[in-house]
C-alpha positions in Angstrom: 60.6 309.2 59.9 58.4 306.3 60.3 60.5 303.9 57.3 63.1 303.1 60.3 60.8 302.9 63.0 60.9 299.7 65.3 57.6 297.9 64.5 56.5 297.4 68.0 56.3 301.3 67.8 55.0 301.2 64.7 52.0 298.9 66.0 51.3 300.7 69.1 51.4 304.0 66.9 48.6 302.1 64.8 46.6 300.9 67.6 46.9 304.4 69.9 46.0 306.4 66.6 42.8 303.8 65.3 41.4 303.7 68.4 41.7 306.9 70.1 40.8 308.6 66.3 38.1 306.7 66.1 37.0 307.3 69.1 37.8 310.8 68.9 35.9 310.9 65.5 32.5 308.9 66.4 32.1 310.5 69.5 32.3 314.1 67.6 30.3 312.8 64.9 28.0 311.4 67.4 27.7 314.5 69.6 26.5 316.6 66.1 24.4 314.5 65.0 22.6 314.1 68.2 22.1 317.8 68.4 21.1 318.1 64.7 18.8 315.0 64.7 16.4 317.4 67.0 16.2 319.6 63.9 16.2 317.1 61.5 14.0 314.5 62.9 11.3 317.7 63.4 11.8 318.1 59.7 11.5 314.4 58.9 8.3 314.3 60.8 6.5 316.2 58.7 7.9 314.5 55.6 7.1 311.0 57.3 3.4 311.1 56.6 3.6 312.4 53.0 6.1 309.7 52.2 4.2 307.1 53.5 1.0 307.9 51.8 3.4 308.3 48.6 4.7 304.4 49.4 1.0 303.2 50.2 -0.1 304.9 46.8 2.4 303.7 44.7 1.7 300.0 46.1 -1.9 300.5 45.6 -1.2 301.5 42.2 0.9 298.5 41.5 -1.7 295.9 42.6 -3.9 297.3 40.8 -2.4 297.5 37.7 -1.6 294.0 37.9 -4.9 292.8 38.8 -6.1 295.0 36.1 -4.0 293.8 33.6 -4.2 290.3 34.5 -8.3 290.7 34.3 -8.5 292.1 31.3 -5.5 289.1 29.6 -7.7 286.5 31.0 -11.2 287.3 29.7 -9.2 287.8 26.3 -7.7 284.7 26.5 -10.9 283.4 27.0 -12.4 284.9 24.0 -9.8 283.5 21.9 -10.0 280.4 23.0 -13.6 280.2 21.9 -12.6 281.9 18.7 -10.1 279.1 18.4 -12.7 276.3 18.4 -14.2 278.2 15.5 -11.0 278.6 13.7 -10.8 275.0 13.9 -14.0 273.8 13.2 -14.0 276.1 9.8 -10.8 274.9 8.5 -11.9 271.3 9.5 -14.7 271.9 7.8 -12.5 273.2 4.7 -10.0 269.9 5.4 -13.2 267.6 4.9 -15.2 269.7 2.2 -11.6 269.4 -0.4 -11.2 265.4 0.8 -15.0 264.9 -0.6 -13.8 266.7 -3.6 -10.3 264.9 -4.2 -12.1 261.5 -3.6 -15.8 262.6 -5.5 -15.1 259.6 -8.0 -15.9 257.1 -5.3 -18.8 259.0 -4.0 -22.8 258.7 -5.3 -24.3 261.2 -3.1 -28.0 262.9 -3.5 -29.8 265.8 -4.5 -30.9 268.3 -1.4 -33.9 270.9 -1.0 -34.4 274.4 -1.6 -34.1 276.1 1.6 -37.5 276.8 1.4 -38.6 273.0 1.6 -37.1 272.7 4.8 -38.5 273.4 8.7 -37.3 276.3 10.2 -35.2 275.7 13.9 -34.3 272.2 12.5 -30.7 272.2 11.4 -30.7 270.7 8.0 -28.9 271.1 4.6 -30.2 273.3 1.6 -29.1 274.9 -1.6 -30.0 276.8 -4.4 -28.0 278.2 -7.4 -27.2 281.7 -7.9 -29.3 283.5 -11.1 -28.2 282.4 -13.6 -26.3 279.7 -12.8 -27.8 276.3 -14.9 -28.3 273.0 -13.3 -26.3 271.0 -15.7 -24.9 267.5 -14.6 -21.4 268.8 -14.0 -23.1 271.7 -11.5 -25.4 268.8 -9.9 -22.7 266.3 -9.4 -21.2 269.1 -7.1 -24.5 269.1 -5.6 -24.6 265.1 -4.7 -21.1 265.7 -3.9 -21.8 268.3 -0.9 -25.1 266.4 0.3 -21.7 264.6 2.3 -21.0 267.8 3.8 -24.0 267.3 6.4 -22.2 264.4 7.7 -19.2 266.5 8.9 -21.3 270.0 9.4 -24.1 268.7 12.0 -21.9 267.3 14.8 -19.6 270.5 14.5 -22.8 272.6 14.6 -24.1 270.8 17.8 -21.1 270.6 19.7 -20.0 274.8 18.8 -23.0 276.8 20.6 -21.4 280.1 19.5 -21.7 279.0 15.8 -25.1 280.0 14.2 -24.8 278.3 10.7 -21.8 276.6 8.4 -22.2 277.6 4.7 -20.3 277.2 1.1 -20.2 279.4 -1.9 -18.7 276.9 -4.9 -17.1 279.0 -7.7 -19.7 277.6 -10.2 -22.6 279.7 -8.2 -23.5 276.9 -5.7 -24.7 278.3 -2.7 -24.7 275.4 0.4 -25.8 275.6 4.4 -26.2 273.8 6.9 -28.0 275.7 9.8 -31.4 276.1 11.6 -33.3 278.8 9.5 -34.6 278.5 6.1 -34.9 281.8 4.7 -32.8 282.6 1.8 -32.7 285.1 -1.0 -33.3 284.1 -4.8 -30.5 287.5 -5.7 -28.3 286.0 -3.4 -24.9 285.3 -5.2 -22.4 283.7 -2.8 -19.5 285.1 -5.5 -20.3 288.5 -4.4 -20.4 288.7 -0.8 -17.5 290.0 1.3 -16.7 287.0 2.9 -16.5 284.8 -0.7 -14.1 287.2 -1.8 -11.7 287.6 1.2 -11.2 284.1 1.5 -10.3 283.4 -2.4 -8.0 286.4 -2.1 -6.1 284.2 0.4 -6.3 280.9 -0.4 -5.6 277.9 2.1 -5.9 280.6 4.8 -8.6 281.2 7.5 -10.1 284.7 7.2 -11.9 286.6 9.9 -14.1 289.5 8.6 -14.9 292.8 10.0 -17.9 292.4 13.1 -21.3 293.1 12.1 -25.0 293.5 13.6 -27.1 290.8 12.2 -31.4 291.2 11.7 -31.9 290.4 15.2 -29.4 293.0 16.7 -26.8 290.4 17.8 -23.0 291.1 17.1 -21.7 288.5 14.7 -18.0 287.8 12.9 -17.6 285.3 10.2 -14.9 283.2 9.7 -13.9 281.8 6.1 -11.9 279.4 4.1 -11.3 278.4 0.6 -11.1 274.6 -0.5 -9.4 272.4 -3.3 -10.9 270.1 -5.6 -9.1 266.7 -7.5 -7.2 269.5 -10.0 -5.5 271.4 -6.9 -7.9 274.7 -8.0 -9.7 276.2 -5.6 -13.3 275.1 -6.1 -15.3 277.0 -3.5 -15.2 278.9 -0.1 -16.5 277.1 3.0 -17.5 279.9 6.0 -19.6 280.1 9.6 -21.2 283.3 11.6 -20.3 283.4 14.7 -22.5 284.8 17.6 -20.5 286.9 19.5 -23.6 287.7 22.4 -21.9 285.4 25.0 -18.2 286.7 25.0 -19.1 290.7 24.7 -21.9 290.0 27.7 -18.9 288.2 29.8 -16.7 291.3 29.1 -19.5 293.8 29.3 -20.6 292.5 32.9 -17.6 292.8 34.8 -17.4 294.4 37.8 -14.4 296.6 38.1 -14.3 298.6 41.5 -17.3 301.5 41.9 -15.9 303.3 38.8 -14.7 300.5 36.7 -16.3 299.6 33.1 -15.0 297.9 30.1 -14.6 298.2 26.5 -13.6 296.0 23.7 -12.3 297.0 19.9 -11.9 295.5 16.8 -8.8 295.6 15.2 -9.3 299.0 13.1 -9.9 300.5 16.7 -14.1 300.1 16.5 -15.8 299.9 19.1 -17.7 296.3 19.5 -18.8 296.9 22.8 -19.2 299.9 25.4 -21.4 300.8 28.3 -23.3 303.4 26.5 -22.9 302.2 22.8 -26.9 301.8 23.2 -27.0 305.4 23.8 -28.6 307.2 20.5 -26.0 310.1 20.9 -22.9 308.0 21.2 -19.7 309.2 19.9 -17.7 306.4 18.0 -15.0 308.1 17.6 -11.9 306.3 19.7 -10.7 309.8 20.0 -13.3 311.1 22.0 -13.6 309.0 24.4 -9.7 309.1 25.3 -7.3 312.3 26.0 -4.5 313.0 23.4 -2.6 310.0 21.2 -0.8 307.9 24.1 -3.4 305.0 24.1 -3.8 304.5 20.7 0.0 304.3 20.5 0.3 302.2 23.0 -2.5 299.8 21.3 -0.4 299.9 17.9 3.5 299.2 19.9 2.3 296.3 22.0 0.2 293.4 22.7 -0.6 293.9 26.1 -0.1 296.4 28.6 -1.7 299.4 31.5 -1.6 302.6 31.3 -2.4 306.1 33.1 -4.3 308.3 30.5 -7.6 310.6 30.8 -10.6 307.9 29.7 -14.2 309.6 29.3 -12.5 312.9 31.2 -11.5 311.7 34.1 -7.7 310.3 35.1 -7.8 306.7 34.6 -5.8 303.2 34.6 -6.5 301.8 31.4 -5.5 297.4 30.9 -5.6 296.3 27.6 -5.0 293.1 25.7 -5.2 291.7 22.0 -6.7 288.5 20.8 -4.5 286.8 18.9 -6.9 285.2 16.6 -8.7 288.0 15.6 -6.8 291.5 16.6 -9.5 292.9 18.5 -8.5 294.5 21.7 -10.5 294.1 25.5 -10.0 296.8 27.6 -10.5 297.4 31.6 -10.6 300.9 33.2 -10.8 302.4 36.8 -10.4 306.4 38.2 -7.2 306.5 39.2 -9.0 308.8 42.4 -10.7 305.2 43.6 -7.4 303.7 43.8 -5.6 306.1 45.5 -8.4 306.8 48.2 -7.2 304.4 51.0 -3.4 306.1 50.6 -5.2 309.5 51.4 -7.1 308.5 54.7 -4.1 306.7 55.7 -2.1 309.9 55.5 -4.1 311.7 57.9 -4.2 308.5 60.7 -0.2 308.9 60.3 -0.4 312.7 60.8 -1.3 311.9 64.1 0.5 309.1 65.4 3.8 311.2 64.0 3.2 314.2 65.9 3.2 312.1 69.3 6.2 310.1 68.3 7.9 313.4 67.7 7.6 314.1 71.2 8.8 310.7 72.7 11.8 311.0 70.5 13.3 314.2 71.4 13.3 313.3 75.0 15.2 309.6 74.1 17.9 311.4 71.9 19.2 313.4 75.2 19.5 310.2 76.9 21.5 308.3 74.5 23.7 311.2 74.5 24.5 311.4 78.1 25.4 307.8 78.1 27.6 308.0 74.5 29.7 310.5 76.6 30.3 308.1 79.5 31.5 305.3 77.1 33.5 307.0 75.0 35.3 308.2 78.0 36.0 304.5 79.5 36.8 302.8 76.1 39.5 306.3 75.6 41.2 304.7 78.7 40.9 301.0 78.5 42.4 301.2 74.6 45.3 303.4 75.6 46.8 300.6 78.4 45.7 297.8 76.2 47.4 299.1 73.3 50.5 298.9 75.2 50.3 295.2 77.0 49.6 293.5 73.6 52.5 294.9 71.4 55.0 293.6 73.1 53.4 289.7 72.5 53.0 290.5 69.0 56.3 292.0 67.8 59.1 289.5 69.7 57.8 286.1 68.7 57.6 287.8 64.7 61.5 288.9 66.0 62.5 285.3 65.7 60.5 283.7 63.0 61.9 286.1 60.7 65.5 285.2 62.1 64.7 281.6 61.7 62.6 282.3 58.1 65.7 284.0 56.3 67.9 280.8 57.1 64.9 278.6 55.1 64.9 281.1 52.3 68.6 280.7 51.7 68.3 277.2 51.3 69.0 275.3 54.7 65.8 273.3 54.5 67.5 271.4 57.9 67.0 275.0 60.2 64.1 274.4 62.4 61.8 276.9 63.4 61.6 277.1 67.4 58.3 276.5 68.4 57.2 278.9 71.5 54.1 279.5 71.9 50.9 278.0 70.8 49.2 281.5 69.3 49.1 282.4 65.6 53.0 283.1 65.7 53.5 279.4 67.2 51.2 277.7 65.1 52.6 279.7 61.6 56.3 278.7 62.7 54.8 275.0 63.0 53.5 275.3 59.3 56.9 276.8 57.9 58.3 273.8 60.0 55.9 271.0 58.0 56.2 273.1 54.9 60.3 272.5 54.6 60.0 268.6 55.1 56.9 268.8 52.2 59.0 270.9 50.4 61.7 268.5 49.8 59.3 265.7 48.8 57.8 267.7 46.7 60.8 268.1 44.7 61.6 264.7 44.5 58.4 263.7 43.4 58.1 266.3 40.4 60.9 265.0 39.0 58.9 261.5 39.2 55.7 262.8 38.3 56.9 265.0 35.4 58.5 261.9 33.8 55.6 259.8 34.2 53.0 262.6 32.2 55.6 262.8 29.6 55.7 258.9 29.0 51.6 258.7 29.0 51.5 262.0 26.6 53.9 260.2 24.1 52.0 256.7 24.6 48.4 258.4 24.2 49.8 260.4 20.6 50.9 257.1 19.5 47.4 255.7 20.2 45.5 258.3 18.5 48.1 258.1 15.3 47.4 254.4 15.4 43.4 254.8 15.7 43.2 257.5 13.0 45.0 255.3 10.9 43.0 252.3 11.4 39.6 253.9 10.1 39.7 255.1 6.0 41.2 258.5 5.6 41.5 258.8 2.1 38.8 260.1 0.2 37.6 259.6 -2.4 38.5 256.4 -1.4 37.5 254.1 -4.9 38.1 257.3 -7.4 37.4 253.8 -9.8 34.2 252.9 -8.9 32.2 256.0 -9.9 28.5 254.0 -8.8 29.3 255.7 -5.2 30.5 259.2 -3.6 31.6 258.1 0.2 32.5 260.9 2.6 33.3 260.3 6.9 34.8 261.7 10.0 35.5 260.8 13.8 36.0 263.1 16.2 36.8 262.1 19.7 36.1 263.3 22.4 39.3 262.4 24.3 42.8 261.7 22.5 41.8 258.6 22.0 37.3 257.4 21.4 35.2 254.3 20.8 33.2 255.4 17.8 34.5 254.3 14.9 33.0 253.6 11.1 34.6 251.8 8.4 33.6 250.7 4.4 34.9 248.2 2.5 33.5 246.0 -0.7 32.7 242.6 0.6 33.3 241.7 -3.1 32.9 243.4 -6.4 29.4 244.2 -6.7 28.5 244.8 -2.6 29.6 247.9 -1.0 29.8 247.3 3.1 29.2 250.3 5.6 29.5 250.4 9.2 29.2 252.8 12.4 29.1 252.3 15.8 29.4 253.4 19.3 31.5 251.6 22.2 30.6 251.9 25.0 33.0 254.4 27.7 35.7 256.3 26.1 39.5 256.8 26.2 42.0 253.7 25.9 38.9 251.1 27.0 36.7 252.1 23.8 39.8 252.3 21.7 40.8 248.7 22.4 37.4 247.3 22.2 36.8 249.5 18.9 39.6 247.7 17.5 38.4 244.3 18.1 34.8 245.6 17.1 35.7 246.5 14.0 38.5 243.9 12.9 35.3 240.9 13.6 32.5 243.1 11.8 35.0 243.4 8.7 36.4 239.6 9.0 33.2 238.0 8.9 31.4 240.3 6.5 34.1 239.9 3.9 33.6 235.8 4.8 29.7 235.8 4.6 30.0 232.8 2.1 26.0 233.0 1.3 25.0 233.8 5.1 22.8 236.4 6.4 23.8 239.9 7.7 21.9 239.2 10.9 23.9 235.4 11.1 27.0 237.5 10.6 26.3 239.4 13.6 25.0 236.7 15.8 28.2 235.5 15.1 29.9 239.0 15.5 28.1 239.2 19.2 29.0 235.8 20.1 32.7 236.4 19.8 32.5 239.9 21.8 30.3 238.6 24.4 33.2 235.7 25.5 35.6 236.7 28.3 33.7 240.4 28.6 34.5 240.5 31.9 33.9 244.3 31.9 30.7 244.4 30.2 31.3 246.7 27.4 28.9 246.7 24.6 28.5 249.1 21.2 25.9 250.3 18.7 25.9 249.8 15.3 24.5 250.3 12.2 25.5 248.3 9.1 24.5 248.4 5.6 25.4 246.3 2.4 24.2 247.3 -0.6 24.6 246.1 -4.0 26.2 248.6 -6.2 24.5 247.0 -9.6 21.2 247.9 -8.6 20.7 249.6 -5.5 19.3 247.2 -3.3 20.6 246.6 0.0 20.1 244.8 3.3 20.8 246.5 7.0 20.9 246.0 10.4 20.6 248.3 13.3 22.0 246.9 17.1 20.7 249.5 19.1 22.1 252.3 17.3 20.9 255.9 16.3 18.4 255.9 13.3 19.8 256.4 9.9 18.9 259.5 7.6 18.0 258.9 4.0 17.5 262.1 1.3 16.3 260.8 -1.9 17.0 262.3 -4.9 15.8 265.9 -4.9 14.2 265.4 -1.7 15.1 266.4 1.9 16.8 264.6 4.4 14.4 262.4 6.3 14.8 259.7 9.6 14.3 255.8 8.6 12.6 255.2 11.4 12.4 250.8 12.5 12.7 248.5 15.2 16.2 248.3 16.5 18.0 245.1 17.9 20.3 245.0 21.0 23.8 246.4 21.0 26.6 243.7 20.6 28.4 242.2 22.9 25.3 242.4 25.8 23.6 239.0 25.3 25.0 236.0 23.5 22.9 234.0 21.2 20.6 237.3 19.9 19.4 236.8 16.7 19.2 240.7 14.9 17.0 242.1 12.9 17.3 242.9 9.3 15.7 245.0 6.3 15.6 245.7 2.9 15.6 248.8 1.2 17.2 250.1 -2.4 18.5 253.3 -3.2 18.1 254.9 -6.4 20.5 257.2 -8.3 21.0 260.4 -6.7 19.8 259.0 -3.2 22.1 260.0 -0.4 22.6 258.4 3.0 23.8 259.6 6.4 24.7 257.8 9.3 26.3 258.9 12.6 26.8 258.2 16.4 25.0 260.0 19.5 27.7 262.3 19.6 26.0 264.3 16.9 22.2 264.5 18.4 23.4 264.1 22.4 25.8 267.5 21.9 25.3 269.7 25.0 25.9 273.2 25.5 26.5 275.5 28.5 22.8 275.4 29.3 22.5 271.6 29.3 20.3 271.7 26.3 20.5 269.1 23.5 21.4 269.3 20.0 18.9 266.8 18.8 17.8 265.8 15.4 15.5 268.4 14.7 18.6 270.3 14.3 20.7 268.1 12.8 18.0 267.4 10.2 17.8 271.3 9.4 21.3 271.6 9.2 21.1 268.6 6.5 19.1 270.2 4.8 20.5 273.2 4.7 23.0 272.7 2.7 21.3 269.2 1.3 23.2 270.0 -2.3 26.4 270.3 -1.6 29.1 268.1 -1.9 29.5 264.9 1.2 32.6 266.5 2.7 30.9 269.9 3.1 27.6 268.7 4.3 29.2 266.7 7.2 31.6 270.1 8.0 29.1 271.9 7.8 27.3 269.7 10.2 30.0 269.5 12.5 30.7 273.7 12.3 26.8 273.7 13.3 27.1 271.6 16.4 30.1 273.4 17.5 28.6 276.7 17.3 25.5 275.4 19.4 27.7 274.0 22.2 29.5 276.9 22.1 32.0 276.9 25.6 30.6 273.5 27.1 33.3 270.5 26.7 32.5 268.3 23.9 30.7 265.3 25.6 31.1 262.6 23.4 33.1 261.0 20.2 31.5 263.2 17.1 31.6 260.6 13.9 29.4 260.6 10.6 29.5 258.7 7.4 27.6 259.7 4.3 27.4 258.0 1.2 25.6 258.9 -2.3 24.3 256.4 -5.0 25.1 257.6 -8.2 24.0 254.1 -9.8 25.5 252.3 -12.4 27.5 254.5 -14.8 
């Protein structure tokens, strides 16, 4: 019924049903809610002030669990940080102790006393042997030897309040310190104590041993570390108690609400500290002091984190945090009843202040329903005789656009549209109007345009033909000179780049290699690659008894006349004489090269560069010697390699180039660099390749 319809019945249909509908529907909708919103809003009353406590709670209970947690991270940061410094100044201590030993042939040193011959509370170095252990000259020469140790020991000793003493235990049954007290025990064997042993059973490793209570009731840890003598064997075990009074008190003292208290663990879940660990009847037992298994699995699942469980039998917030250096774990607690008290007392102010609002509210919601019926009523009418005035200037001007459409769509791009009116209709017949006349340009100028992409696609495949073909391509390239493997590729980054790299013998015995970077890319870099390369080879292969940097002042000289655009490039070149291995190279602003000697890894050469040709005329470059020796490998390539982006604008760099070398450092050149170039294309990933991509690698095998 409605598919033949006239559409200016069709739109007043439309407009007479949305509007009155709607109105129809919102004002029913309106009227039912209205009357239910009395129920409802009693109802929602009484809900308000539980939900609002419920909101306030929650937020309560996130502030402080973030506060609680960030508390408890700090103070063990803190702690580690000072655990740290001791980390440090024992394997320092180690570091120096194995130099004295690798370098004991220059040293004289001097024999030390007992610890019984020195002052007590004066820091000073002593030693005895362990029974049994003779003083023969090899045993006392390590003696004179650690007399250096002091030298080293007292300003770490001085400057580390928290460390009480810095000892050795040698291997032959020495038994060093440097500290303050000079007590000692004649049975005392270094060899046998804990600490001894749990640093030779991980040698060239820092060891931290369980906490302990020394003779004056402080807390202690020691830290421990073997060191090397000239051989490379382990030759002793250099260690240092730490006092751990100052960080426990810091914890212990904090002041965590009215209910608060802290804890701290070692890494076996022991308690080192607790408020009532003084207490003669104190259970030390994690188990007791915490309802069922959830903390102690949270401890072993994560580094840091808060928690709700029952602590000491009463529900708590429990913060915890591990020290990375040493395991142990601080710990922060509060009744979960503190925290939640201000929700509760705010619950019963909002009890009140709902009830009265209640009130006020039902007497507003009759109001507003009065005057929804009065406006309903006069927007009914005013829709129904606007609905008819505006359909008729909506359908008749469409009438004759169509009309005047249908001619255009057949093809008479001359039929003008009749412009009426200056509404949407007017302005959209004006458009179909501008439209026809573009439309016939248009067409004349694809044909143009078309042409002219065609021409520049069939010019710019010549181009990069012509460049590929102007760089070596052929490899091996000298299958008759076995005193070299030579492998290299370009890839630009449009159809046609400014990198390029060449090799060549200047004459029998000197093997010539070159990259470099032009500045700019496309057609530009091409053109001045060309001449770039064409003078480097010319006057290399002309040197006649000059130097490689008077071949490139020469080189620059040439490029810098008429450079009316300013281009410049980087490059590296190399000459090397096959016969022995010794070489000669310059670098004009270019990326450093990579060198892997035999068996070794891939490493940067590292040295003062000159500027790039073609900037200044008259600069006199740099040069340097170096030889290679059989099995030596080197690797050059543009910025394209270490400047690769990806999506995230992060850089490939030569860290990663330099593991990727290395990586697969034994393979053969051609599947190094591909496997080079498959590993910067798998970290850019999506992003557009930003730059020309070209390497060269070649190995000296020597003379055969």
């Amino acid at each position: 019924m409605f598919r033949n319809m006239k559409i200016s019945l069709k739109i007043l249909l439309v407009i007479l049903i949305m509007s009155l509908g709607s109105l129809i529907v919102v004002f029913s909708a309106s009227y039912y809610f209205m009357n239910s919103m009395v129920d409802e809003f009693q109802q929602t009353n009484i809900t308000l002030g539980i939900n609002s406590s419920e909101v306030t709670k929650a937020s309560l209970m996130s502030q402080t669990e973030y506060y609680l947690l960030q508390l408890i991270q700090k103070q063990a940061n803190n702690a580690n940080n000072e655990l740290h410094e001791v980390n440090r100044a024992v394997t320092e201590a180690s570091k120096y102790t194995q130099h004295l030993f690798e370098t004991r042939g220059n040293l004289i040193g001097h024999d030390m006393p007992k610890p019984d011959e020195t002052e007590m509370g004066v820091a000073s170095s002593k030693y005895f042997l362990a029974k049994g252990v003779e003083a023969t000259p090899e045993v006392m020469q390590e003696v004179y030897t650690l007399s250096y140790c002091e030298y080293m020991f007292a300003p770490t000793l001085e400057q580390n309040p928290i460390l009480d003493n810095i000892y050795i235990g040698t291997v032959s049954g020495i038994s060093y310190r440097y500290s303050r007290s000079n007590a000692f025990n004649p049975d005392y064997d270094p060899r046998q104590r804990d600490w001894y042993k749990a640093a030779i059973s991980h040698p060239d490793q820092l060891v931290w041993l369980p906490t302990y209570t020394d003779s004056y009731g402080n807390v202690c840890i020691t830290a421990a570390m073997t060191y090397r003598n000239a051989d490379g064997h382990v030759a002793g075990v250099v260690a240092s108690d730490v006092l751990l009074t100052s960080i426990i008190n810091e914890v212990m003292n904090m002041k965590i609400g009215e209910t608060g208290s802290t804890l701290i663990l070692d890494s076996d879940l022991n308690f080192i500290a607790h408020p009532s660990m003084n207490n003669p009847f104190f259970n030390s037992d994690l188990r007791g002091h915490f309802s069922g298994t959830d903390f102690i699995k949270s401890i072993h699942s994560s580094d840091s984190s808060i928690m709700q469980t029952v602590y000491e039998g009463k529900d708590s917030y429990v913060a915890f945090s591990k020290m990375a250096e040493t395991g142990w774990i601080f710990c922060a607690t509060i009744e979960t009843g503190e925290v939640t008290a201000p929700a509760l007392e705010a619950k019963a102010q909002n009890d009140i202040l709902t009830e009265t609002s209640q009130r006020n509210m039902q007497d507003q919601i009759f109001n507003i329903l009065r005057l929804f019926m009065i406006f309903f009523s006069i927007m009914g009418i005013t829709v129904v005789m606007t609905s008819f005035a505006v359909t008729g200037t909506i359908t008749r001007p469409i009438q004759r656009l169509a009309s005047s459409v249908l001619k255009i769509g057949k093809g008479e791009f001359n039929e003008k549209i009749p412009v009426e009116s200056g509404d949407e209709v007017g302005q959209l017949a004006d458009r179909f109007n501008t439209m026809q006349d573009d439309l016939k340009n248009y067409m004349q100028n694809i044909k143009k345009v078309t042409a002219e992409k065609e021409r520049i696609g069939t010019e710019l495949s010549v181009a990069t033909n012509i460049q590929a073909h102007m760089l070596p391509t052929v490899f091996p390239p000298y299958p008759d000179r076995p005193e070299i493997d030579i492998y290299a590729s370009m890839n630009p980054a449009k159809e046609v780049g400014g990198d390029f790299y060449d090799f060549f013998f200047a004459d029998e015995t000197h093997f010539a290699m070159v990259i470099a970077d032009v500045s700019g890319k496309g057609v530009p870099a091409a053109l001045f690659m060309v001449i770039t390369k064409t003078l480097i080879k010319d006057h290399v292969q002309q040197m006649k008894g000059k130097t490689l940097s008077e071949v490139l002042t020469e080189v620059n000289n040439q490029l810098c006349e008429n450079n009316e655009e300013e281009m410049f490039a980087t490059c590296w070149i190399g000459i090397i004489d096959i016969t022995t291995g010794k070489g000669v190279a310059s670098n004009a602003g270019h990326e450093h090269p990579v060198l892997r000697r035999a068996g070794g890894e891939f490493e940067l050469v590292v040295y003062k560069h000159t500027l790039a040709l073609a900037t200044i005329p008259g600069v006199k470059f740099r040069e340097h010697e170096f030889e290679m020796h059989p099995g030596d490998t080197l690797f050059v390539y543009t910025d394209g390699v270490p400047e690769a982006t990806n999506i995230d604008n992060e850089l490939y760099g030569t860290d990663r180039m330099l593991e990727a070398l290395n990586r697969d450092k034994d393979l053969p050149l051609e599947n190094i660099l591909k496997n080079l170039k498959a590993d910067v294309d798998a970290f850019v990933g999506e992003a557009d390749q930003f730059d020309d991509l070209t390497m060269l690698a070649m190995k000296y095998n020597g003379v055969q």
